[in-house]
C-alpha positions, 0 to 999 in steps of 0.5 A: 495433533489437536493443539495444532489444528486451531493455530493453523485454522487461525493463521489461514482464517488471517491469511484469508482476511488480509487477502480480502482486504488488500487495498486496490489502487481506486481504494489508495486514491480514494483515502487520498482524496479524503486525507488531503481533500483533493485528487492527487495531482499537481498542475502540467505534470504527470502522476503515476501510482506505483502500486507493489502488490504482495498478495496480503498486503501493497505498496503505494508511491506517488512519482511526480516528475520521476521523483518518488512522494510518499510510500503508505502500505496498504494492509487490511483496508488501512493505510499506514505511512512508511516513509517521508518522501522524495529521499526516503523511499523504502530500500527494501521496495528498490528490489521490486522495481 
């Protein structure tokens, strides 16, 4: 019984974290302000953020003009790029949609 109690104390310890640290979307705008220097936005079209919030961890899409930009995965405060742009969106986010 005690063998278990400190991985199960871990896990939700980690649960706990990824919790507190899941990105918002002010936070996705503000590491894209820093990462490319300027807000996103592009001249006379409209940009949407496509936030797919899963408890621990977002998603995180620019569509401009119906096209879908960039996917990062937010997790932890950090952002990690998960797919190139306009023709690879994550198949597995199609679901959420």
């Amino acid at each position: 019984m005690r063998k278990f109690i400190f991985p199960f104390t871990l896990l939700i310890l980690i649960i706990i974290y990824l919790m507190l640290t899941n990105p918002t979307t002010d936070d996705y705008l503000a590491y894209s302000v820093k990462q490319f220097g300027e807000s996103p936005s592009v001249t006379n079209l409209e940009i949407e953020i496509e936030r797919v919030n899963f408890m621990f961890f977002s998603t995180y899409t620019q569509i401009v003009a119906f096209e879908t930009g960039i996917t990062y995965l937010g997790i932890g405060g950090a952002f990690f790029k998960i797919s190139d742009g306009q023709f690879d969106y994550p198949w597995w986010l199609e679901f959420f949609n």
